[in-house]
N, CA and C atoms as an extended XYZ file, in Angstrom:
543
Properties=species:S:1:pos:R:3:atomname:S:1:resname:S:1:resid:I:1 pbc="F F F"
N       -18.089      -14.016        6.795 N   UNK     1
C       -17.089      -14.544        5.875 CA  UNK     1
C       -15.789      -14.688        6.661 C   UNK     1
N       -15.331      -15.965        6.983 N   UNK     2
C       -13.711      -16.217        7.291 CA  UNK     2
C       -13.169      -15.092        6.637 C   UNK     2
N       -11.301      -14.821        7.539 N   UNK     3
C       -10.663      -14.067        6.784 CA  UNK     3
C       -10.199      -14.753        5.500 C   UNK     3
N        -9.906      -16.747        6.005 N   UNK     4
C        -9.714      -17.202        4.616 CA  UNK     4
C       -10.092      -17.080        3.559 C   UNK     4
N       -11.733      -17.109        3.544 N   UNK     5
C       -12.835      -16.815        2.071 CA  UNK     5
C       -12.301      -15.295        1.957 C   UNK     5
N       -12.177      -14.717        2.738 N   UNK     6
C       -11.888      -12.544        2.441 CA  UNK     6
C       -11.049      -12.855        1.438 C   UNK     6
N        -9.974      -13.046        2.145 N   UNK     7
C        -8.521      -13.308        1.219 CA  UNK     7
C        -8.786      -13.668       -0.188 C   UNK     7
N        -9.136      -14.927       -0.340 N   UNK     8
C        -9.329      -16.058       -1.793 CA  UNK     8
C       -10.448      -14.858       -2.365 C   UNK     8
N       -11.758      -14.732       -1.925 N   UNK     9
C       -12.573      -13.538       -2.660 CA  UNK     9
C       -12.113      -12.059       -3.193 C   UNK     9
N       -10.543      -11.814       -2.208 N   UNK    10
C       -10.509      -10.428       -3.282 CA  UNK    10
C        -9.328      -11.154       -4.056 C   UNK    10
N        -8.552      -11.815       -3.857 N   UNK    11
C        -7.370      -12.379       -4.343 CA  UNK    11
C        -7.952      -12.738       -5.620 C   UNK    11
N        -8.966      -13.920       -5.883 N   UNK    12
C        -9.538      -14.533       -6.875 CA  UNK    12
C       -10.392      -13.445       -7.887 C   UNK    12
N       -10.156      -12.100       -7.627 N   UNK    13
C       -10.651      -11.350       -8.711 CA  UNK    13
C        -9.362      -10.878       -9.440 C   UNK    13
N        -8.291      -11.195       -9.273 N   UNK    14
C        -7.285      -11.441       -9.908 CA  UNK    14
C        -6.420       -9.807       -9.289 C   UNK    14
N        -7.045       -9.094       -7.982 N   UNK    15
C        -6.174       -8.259       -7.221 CA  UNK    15
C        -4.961       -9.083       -6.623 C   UNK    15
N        -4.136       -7.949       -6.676 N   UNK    16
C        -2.660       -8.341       -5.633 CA  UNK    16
C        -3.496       -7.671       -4.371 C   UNK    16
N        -2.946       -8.327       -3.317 N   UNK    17
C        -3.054       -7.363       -1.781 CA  UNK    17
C        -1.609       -7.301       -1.274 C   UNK    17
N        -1.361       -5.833       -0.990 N   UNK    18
C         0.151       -4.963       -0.796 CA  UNK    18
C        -0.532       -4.544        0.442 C   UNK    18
N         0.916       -4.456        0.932 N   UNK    19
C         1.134       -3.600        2.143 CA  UNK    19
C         2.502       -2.326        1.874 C   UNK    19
N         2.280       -1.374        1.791 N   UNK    20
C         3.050       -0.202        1.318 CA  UNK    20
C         3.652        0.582        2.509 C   UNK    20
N         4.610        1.112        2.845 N   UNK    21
C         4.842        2.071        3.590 CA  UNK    21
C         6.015        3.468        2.780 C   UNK    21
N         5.236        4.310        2.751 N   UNK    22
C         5.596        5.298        2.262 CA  UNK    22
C         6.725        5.839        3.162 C   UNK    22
N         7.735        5.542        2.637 N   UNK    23
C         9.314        5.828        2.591 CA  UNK    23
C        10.198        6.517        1.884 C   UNK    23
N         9.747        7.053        0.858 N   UNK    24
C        10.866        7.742       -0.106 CA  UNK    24
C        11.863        8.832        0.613 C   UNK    24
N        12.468        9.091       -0.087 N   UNK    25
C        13.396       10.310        0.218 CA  UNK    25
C        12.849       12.009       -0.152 C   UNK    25
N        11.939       11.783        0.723 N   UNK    26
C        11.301       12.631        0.192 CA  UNK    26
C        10.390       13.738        1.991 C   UNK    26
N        10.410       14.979        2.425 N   UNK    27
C         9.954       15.265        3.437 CA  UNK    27
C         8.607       14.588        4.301 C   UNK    27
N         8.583       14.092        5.618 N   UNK    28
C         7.648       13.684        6.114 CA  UNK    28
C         6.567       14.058        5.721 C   UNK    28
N         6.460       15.717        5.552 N   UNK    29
C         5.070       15.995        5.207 CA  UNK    29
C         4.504       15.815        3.861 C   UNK    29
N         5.286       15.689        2.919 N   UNK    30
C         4.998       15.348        2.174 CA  UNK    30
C         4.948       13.621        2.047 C   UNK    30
N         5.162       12.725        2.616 N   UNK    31
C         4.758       11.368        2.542 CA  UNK    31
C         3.335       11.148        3.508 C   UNK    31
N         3.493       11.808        4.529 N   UNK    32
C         1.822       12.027        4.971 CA  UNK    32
C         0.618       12.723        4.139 C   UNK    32
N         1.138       13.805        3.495 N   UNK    33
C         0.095       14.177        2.279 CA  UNK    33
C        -0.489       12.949        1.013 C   UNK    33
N         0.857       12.663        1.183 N   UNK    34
C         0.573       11.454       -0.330 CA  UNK    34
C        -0.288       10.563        0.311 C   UNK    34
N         0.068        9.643        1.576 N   UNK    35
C        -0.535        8.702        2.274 CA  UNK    35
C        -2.179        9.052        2.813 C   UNK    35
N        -2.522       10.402        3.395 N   UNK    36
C        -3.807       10.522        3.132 CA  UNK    36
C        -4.860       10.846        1.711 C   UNK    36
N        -3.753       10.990        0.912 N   UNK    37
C        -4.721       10.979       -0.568 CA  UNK    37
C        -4.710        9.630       -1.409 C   UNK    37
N        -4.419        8.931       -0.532 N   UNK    38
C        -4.279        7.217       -0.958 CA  UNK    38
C        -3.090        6.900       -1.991 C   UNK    38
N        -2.034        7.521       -2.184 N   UNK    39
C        -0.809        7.593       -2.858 CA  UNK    39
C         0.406        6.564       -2.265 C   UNK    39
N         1.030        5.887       -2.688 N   UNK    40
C         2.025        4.811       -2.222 CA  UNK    40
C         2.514        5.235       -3.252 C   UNK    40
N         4.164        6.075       -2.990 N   UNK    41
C         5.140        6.226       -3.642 CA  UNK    41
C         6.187        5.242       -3.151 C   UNK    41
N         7.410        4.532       -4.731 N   UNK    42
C         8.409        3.624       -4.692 CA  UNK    42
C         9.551        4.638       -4.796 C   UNK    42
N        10.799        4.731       -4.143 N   UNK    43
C        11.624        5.365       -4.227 CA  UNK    43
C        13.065        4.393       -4.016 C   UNK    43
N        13.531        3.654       -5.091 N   UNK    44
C        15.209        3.100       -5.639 CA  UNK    44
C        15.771        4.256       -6.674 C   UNK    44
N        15.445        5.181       -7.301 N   UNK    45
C        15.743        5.786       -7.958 CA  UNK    45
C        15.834        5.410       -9.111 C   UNK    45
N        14.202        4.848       -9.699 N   UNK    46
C        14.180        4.389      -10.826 CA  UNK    46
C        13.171        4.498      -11.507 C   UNK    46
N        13.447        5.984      -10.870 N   UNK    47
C        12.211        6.948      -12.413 CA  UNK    47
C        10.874        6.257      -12.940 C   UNK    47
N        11.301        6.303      -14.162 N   UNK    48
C         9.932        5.652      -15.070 CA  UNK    48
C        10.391        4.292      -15.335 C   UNK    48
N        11.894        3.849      -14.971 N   UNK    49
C        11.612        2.296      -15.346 CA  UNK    49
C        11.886        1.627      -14.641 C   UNK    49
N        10.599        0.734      -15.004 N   UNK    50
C         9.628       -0.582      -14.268 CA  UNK    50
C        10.218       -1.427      -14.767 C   UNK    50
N        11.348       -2.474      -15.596 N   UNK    51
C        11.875       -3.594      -15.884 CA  UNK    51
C        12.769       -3.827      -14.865 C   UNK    51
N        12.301       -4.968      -13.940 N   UNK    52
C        12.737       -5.771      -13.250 CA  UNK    52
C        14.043       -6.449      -13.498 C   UNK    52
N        14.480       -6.325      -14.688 N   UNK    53
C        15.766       -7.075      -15.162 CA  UNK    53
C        17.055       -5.999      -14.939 C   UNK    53
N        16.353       -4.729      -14.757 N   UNK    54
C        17.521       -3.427      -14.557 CA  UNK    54
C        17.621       -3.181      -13.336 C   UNK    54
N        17.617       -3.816      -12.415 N   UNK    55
C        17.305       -3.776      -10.802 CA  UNK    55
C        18.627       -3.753      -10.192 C   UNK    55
N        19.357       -3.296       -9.096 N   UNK    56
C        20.611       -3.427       -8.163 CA  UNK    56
C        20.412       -4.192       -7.638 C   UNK    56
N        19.121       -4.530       -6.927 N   UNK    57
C        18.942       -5.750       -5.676 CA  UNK    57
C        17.130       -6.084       -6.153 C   UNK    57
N        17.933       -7.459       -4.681 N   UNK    58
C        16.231       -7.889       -4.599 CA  UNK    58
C        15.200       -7.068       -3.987 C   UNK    58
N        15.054       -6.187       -3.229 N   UNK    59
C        13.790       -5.193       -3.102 CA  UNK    59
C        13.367       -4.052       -3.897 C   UNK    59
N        14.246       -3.944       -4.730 N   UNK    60
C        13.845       -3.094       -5.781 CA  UNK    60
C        13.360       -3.998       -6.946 C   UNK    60
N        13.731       -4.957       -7.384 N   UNK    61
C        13.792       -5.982       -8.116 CA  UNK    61
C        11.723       -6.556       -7.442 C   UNK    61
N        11.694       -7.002       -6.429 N   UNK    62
C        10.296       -6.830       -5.833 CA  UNK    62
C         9.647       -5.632       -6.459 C   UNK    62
N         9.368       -4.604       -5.927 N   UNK    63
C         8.896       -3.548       -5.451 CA  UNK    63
C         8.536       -3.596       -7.368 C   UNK    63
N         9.808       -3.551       -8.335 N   UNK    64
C         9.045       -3.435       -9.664 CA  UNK    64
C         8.056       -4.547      -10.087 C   UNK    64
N         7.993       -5.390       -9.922 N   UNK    65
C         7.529       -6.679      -10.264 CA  UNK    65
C         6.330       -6.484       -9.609 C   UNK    65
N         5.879       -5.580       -8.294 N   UNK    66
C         4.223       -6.164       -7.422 CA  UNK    66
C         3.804       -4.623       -8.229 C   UNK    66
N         4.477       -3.485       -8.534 N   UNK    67
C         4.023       -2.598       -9.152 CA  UNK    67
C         3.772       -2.730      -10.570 C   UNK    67
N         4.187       -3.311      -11.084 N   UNK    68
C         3.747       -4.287      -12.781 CA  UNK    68
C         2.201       -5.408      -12.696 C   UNK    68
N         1.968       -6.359      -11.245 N   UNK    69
C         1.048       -6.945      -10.972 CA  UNK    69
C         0.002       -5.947      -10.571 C   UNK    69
N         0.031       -4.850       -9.625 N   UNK    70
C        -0.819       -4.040       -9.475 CA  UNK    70
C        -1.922       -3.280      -10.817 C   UNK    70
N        -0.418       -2.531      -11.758 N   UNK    71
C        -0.953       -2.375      -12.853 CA  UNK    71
C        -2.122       -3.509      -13.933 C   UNK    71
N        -1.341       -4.284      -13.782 N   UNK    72
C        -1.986       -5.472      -14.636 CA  UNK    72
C        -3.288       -5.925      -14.105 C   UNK    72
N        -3.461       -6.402      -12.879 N   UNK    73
C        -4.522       -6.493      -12.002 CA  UNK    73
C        -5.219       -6.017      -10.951 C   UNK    73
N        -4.594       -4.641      -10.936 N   UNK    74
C        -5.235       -4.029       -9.049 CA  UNK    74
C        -4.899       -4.465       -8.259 C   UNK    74
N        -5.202       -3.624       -7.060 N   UNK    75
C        -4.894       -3.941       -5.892 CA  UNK    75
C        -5.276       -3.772       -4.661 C   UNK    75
N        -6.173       -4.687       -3.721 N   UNK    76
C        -6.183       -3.889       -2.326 CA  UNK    76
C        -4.946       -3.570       -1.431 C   UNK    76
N        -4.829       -2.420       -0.651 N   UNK    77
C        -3.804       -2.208       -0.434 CA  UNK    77
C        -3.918       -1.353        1.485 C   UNK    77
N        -2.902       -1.762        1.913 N   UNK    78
C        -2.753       -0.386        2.833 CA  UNK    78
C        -1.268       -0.117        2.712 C   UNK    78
N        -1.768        1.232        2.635 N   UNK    79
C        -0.239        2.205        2.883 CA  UNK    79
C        -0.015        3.244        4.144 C   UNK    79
N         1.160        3.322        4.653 N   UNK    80
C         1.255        3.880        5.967 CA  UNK    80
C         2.580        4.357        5.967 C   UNK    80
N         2.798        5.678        6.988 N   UNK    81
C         3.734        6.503        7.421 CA  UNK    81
C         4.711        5.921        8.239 C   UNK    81
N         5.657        5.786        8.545 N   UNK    82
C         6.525        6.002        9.962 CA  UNK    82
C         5.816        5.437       11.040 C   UNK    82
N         5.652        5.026       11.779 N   UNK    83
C         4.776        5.376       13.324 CA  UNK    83
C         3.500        5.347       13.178 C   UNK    83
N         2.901        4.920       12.277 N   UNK    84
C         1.672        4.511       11.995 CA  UNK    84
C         0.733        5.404       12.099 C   UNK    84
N         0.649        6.773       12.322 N   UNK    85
C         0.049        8.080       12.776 CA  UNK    85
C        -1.220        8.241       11.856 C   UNK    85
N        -0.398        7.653       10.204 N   UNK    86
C        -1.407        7.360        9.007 CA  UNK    86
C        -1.826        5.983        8.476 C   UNK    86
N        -2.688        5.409        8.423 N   UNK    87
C        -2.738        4.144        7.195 CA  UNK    87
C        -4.229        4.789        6.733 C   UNK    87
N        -3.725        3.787        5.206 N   UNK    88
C        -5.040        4.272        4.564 CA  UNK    88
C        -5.048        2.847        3.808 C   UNK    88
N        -6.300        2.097        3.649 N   UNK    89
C        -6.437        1.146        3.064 CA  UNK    89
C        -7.659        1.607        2.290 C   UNK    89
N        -7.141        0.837        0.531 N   UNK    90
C        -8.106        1.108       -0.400 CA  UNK    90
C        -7.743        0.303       -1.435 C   UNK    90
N        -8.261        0.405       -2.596 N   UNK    91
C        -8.599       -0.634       -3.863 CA  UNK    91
C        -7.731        0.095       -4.956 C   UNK    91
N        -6.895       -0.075       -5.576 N   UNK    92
C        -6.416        0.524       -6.446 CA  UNK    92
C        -6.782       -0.292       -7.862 C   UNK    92
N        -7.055        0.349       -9.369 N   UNK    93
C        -7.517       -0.302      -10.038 CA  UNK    93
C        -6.308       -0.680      -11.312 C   UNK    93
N        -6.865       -1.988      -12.127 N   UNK    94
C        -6.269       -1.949      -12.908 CA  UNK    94
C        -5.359       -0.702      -13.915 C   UNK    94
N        -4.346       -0.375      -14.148 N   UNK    95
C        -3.444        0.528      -14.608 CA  UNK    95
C        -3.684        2.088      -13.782 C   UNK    95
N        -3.257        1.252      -12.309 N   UNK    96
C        -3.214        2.559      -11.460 CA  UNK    96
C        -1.699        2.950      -11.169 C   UNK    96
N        -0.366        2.645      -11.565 N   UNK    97
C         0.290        3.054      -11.736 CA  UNK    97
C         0.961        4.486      -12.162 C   UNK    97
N         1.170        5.224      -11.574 N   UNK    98
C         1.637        6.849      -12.068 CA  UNK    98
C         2.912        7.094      -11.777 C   UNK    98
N         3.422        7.916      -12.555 N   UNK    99
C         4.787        8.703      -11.800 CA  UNK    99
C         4.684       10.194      -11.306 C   UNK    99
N         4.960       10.271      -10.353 N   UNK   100
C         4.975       11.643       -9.431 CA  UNK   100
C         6.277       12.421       -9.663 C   UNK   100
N         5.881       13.418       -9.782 N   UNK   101
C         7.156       14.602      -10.000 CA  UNK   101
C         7.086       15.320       -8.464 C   UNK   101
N         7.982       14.792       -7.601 N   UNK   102
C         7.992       15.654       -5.926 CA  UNK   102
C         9.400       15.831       -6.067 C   UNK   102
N         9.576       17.349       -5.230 N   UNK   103
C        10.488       17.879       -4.613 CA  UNK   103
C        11.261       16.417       -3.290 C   UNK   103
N        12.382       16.277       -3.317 N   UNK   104
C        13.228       15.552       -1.914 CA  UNK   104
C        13.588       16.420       -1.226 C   UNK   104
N        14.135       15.494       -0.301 N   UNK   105
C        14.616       15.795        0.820 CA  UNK   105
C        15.713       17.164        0.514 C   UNK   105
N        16.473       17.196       -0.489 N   UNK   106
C        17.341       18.300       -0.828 CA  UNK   106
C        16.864       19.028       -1.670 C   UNK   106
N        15.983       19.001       -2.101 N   UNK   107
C        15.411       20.077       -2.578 CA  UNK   107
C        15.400       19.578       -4.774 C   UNK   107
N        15.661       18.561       -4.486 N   UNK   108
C        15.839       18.232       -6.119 CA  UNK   108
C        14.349       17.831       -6.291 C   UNK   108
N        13.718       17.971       -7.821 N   UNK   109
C        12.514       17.224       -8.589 CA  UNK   109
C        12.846       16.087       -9.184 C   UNK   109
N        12.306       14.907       -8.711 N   UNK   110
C        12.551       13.812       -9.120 CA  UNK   110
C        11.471       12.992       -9.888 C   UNK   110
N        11.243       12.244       -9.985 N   UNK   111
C        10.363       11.344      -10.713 CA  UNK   111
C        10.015        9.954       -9.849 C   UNK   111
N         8.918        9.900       -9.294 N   UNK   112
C         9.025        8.551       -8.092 CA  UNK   112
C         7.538        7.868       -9.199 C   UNK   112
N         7.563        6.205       -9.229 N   UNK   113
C         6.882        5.897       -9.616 CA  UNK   113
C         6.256        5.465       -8.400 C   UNK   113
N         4.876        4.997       -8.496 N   UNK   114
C         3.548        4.901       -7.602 CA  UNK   114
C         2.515        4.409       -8.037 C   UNK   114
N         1.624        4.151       -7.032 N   UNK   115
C         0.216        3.899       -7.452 CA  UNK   115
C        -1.024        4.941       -6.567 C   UNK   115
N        -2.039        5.251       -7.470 N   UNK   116
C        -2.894        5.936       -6.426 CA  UNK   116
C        -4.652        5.304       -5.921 C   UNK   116
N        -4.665        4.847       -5.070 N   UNK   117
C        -5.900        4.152       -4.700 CA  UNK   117
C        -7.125        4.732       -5.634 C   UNK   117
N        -8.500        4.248       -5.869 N   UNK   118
C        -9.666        4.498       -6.327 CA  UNK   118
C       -10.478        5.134       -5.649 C   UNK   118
N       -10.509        4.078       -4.663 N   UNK   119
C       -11.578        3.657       -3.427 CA  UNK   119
C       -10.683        3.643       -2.172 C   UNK   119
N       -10.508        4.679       -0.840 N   UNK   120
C        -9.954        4.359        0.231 CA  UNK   120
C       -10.342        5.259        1.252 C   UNK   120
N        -9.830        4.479        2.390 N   UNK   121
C       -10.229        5.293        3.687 CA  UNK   121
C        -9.478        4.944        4.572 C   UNK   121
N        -9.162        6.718        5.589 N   UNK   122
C        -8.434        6.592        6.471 CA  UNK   122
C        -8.986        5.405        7.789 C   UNK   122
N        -7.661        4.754        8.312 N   UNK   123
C        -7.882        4.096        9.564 CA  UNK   123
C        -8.281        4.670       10.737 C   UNK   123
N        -9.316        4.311       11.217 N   UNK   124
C        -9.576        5.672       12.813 CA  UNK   124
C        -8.530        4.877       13.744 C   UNK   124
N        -8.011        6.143       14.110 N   UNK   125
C        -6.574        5.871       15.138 CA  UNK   125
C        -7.417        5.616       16.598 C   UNK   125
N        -6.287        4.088       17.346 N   UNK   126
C        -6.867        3.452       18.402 CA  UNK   126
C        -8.561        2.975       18.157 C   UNK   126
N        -8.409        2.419       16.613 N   UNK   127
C        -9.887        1.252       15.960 CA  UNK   127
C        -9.565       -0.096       16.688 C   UNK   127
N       -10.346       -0.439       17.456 N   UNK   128
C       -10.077       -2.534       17.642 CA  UNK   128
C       -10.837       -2.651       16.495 C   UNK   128
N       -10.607       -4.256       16.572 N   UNK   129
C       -11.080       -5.143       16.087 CA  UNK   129
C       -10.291       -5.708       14.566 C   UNK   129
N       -10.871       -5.360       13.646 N   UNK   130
C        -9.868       -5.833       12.505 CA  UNK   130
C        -8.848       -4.930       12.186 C   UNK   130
N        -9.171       -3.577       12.996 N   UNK   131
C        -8.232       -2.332       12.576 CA  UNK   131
C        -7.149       -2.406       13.240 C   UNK   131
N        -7.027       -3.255       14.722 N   UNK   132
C        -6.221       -3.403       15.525 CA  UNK   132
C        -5.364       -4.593       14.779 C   UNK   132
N        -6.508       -5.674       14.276 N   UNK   133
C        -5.435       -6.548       14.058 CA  UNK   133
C        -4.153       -6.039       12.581 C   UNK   133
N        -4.918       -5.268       12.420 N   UNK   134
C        -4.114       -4.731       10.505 CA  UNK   134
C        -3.197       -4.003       11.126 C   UNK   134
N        -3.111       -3.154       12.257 N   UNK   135
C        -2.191       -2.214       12.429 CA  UNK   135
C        -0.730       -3.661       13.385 C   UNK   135
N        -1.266       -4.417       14.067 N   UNK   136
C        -0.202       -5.462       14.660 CA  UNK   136
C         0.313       -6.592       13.280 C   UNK   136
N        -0.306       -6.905       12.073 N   UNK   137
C         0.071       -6.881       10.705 CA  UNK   137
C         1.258       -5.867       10.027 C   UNK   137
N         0.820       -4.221       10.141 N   UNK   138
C         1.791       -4.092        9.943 CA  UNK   138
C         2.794       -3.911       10.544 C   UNK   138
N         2.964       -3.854       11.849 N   UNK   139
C         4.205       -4.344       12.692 CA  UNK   139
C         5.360       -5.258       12.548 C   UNK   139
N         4.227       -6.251       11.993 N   UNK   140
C         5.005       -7.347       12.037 CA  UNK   140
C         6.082       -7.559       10.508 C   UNK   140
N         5.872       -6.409        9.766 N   UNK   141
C         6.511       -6.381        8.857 CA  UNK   141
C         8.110       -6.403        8.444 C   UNK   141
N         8.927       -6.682        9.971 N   UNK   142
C        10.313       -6.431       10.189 CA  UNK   142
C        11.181       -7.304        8.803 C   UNK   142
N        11.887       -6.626        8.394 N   UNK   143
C        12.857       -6.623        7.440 CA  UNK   143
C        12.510       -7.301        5.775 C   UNK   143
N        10.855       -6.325        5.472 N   UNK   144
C        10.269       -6.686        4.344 CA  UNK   144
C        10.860       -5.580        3.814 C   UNK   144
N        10.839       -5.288        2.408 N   UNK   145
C        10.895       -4.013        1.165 CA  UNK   145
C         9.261       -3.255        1.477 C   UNK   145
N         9.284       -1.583        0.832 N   UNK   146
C         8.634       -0.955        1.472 CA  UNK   146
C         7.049       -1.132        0.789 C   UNK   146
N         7.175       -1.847       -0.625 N   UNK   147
C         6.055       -2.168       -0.858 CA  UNK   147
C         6.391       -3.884       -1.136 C   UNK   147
N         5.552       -4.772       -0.596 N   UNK   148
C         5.422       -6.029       -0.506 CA  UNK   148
C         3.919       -6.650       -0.441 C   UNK   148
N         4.097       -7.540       -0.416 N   UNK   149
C         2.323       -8.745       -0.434 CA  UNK   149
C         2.783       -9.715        1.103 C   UNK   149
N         1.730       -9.115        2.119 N   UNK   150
C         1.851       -9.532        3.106 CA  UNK   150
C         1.787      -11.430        2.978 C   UNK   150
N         2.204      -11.832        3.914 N   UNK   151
C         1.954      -13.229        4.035 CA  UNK   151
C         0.963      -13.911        5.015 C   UNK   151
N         0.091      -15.101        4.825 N   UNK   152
C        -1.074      -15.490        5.219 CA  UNK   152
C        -0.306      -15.524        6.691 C   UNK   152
N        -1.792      -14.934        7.661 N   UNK   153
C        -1.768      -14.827        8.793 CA  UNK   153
C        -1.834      -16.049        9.705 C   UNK   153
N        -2.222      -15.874       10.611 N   UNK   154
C        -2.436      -17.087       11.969 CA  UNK   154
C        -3.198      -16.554       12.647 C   UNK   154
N        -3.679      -17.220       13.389 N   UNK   155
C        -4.467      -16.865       14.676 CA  UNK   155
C        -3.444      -15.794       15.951 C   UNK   155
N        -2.449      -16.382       15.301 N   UNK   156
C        -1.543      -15.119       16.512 CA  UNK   156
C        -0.901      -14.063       15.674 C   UNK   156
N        -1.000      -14.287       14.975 N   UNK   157
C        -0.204      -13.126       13.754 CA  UNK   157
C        -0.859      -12.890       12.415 C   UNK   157
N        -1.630      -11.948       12.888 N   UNK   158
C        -2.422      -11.171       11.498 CA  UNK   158
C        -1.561      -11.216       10.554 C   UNK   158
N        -2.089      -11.278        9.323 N   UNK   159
C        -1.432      -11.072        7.642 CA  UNK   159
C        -2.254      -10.566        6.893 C   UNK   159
N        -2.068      -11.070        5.841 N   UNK   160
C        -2.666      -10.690        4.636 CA  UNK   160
C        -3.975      -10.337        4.576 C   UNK   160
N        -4.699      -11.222        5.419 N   UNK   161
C        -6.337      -11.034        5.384 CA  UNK   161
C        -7.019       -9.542        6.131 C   UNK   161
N        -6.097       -9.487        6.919 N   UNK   162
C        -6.338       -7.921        7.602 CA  UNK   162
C        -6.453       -6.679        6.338 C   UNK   162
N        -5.940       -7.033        5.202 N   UNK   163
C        -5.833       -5.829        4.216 CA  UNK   163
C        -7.365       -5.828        3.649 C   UNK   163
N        -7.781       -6.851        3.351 N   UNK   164
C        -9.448       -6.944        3.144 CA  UNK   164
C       -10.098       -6.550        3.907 C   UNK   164
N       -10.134       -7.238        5.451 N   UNK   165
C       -11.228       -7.339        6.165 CA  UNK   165
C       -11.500       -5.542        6.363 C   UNK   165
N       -10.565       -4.946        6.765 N   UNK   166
C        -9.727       -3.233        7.211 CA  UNK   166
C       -11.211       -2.574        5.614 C   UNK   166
N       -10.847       -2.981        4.731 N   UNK   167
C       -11.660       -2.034        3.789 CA  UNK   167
C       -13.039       -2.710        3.400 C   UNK   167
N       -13.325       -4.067        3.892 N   UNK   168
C       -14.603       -4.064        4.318 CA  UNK   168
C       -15.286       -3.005        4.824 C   UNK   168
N       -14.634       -3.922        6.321 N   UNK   169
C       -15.168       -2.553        7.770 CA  UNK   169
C       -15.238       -0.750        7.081 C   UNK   169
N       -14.336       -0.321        6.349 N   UNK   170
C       -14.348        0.995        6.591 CA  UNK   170
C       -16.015        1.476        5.623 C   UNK   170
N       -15.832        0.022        4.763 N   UNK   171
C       -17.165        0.700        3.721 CA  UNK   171
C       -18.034        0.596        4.306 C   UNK   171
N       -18.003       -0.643        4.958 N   UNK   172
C       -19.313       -0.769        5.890 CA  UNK   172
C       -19.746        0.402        6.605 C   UNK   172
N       -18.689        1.434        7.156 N   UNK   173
C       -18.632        2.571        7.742 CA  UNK   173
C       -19.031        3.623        7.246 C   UNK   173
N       -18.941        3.335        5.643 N   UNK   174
C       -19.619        4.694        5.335 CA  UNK   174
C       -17.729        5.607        4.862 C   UNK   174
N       -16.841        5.063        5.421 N   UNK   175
C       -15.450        5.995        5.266 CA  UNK   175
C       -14.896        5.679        3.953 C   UNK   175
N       -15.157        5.251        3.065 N   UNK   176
C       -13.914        4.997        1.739 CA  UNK   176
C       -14.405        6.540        0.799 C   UNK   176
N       -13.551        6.599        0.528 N   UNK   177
C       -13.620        8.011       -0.392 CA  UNK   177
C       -13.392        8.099       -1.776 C   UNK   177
N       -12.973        8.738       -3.270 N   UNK   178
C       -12.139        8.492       -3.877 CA  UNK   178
C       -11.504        9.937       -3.950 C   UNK   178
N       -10.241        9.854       -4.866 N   UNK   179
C        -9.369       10.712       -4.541 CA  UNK   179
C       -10.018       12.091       -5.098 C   UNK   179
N        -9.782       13.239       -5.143 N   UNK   180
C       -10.083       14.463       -5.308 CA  UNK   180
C        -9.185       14.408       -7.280 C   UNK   180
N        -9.947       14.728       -8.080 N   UNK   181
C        -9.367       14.709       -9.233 CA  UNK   181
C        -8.635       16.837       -9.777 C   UNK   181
């Protein structure tokens, strides 16, 4: 299967495909915990509300709007740390949306809204092939918001289709998991 048909085949089941990087204000280790339990936390400081019309800017203004499409339709997704140490690509399902109650960086309990994958699996660190191209995908992410919908690739610049092909391969592998309830 082309990455084109990948794309249009998970796209056309009416999934969003996100690319997430877990950023909040919130301790490293705790955004690496979230990120290996397939968790993509949003952090503007806007709690439980998701209306796009109450937004400061345009990446928060985003970030509510692909987390409203997620809900509504799912999502394949990868989410990743800092330095790429973590990605985890997986399927998140219709009304996978949650809000997380975590401790920050100062020690306050906050309320971060999120989504938590179904179906996912860690990336094996230094993977070629489509894993290489997903990880130079998300590279190329310079001066996007921290959750976004990658844009169609090229032959020289992986995109969007890398978020499929990545959780193909891993099932094919035998690696997708679901989360620990």
């Amino acid at each position: 299967m082309s990455s084109q048909n990948t794309k249009k085949s998970f796209s056309n089941e009416g999934a969003t495909i996100v690319l997430h990087r877990n950023n909040p204000d919130l301790p490293q280790s705790t955004c690496r915990e979230l990120t290996q339990r397939g968790i993509g936390v949003v952090d503007f400081g806007m709690g439980t509300n998701l209306d796009p019309d109450d937004s400061d800017n345009a990446a928060e203004t985003r970030s509510k709007n692909t987390l409203r499409r997620i809900s509504a339709g799912g999502a394949y997704g990868a989410i990743h740390v800092k330095g790429l140490d973590i990605v985890v690509v997986g399927y998140a399902a219709p009304r996978a949306i949650r809000f997380f109650e975590l401790e920050n960086v100062d020690g306050e309990v906050r309320t971060y809204p999120g989504f938590q994958f179904e179906r996912f699996g860690e990336v094996p660190e230094g993977g070629d092939g489509v894993f290489e191209r997903l990880d130079t995908a998300i590279g190329n992410r310079t001066n996007k918001p921290t959750l976004y919908e990658p844009d169609e690739g090229t032959p020289d610049r992986p995109g969007i289709e890398t978020i499929p092909e990545a959780f193909i391969e891993l099932d094919r592998m035998g690696r997708l998991r679901r989360p620990i309830k």
